[in-house]
N, C-alpha and C positions, 0 to 999 in steps of 0.2 A: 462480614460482607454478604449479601444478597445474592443470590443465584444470576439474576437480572444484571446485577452490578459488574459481577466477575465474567459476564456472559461480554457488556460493552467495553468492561476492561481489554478482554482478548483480543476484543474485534479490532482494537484501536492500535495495540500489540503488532497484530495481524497488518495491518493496513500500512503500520511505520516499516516491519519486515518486507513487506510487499515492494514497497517505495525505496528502500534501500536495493533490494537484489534489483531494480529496475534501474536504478543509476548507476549500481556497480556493472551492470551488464553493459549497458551504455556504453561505457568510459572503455571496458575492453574492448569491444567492435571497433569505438572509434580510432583506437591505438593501435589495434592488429589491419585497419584496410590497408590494402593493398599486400598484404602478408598472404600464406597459405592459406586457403579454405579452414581449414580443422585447428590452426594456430588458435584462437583463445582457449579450444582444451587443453591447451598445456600451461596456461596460465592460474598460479592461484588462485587470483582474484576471483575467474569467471568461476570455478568450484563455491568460492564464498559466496556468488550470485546465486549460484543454485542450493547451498544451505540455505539462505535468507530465504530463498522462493520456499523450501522445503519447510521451513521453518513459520511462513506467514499460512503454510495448506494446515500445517500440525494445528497452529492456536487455531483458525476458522473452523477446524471441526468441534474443538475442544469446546469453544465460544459457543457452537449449537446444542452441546450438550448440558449447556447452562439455560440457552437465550432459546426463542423462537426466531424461526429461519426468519418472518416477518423483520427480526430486529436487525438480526447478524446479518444480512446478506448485503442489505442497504450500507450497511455500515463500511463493508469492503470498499463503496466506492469512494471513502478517504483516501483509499492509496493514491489517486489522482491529486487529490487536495494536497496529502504530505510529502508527493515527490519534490512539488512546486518549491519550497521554503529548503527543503533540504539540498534538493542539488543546490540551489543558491549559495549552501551554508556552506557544503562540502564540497563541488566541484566549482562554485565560481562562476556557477551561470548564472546569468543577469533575466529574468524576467521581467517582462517589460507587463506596460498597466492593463493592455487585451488580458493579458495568463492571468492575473491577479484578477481583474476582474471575472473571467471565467470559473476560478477555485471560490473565490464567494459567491457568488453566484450558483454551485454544486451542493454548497456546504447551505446555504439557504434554501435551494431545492427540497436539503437531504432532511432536512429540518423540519420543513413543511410535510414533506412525505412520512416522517414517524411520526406526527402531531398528527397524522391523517388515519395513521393504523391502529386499531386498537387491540387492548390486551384481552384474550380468552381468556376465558372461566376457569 
């Protein structure tokens, strides 16, 4: 595998960890309001949100030490894209055709903007 390859591997790694710790975080705010201020630190879950966050920072750096920032950076903004499909999958939330259209929409952007960057020497 290519430098380049394992570099958008990570990113995309990175972008699904990102998207995870962002729903897990989610779900616990939403379960602890009206609870104490500091209650979701006592909850597992919210520690797993912050592995996954720790976890999507470790591959983004890993990913530059493959990729050019040019590639990797862009590519972080899948987490928006993967949250979309995945809360649906795992929490049950319905996105309606605005979010969808929005996420392709990012994802064609994101598209257009590496077709626009090119590679150095």
């Amino acid at each position: 595998m290519s430098a380049l390859a394992l570099s958008v591997l990570l990113s995309f790694v990175s972008a699904v960890a990102y998207a995870g710790g962002a729903i897990v975080q989610e779900q616990v705010a939403l379960s602890s309001s009206g609870a104490r201020q500091y209650a979701p630190l006592r909850r597992p879950a919210w520690w797993a949100a912050v592995a996954l966050n720790g976890l999507g920072a470790l591959l983004h750096v890993v990913a530059l030490a493959y990729g050019p920032l040019s590639l990797v950076q862009p590519l972080g903004a899948l987490t928006i894209v993967f949250a979309l499909p995945m809360a649906a999958l795992f929490v049950g939330r319905k996105a309606g055709a605005t979010a969808w259209r929005g996420a392709l929409m990012a994802t064609v952007g994101l598209a257009g903007l590496l077709a626009l960057v090119g590679a150095s020497g």
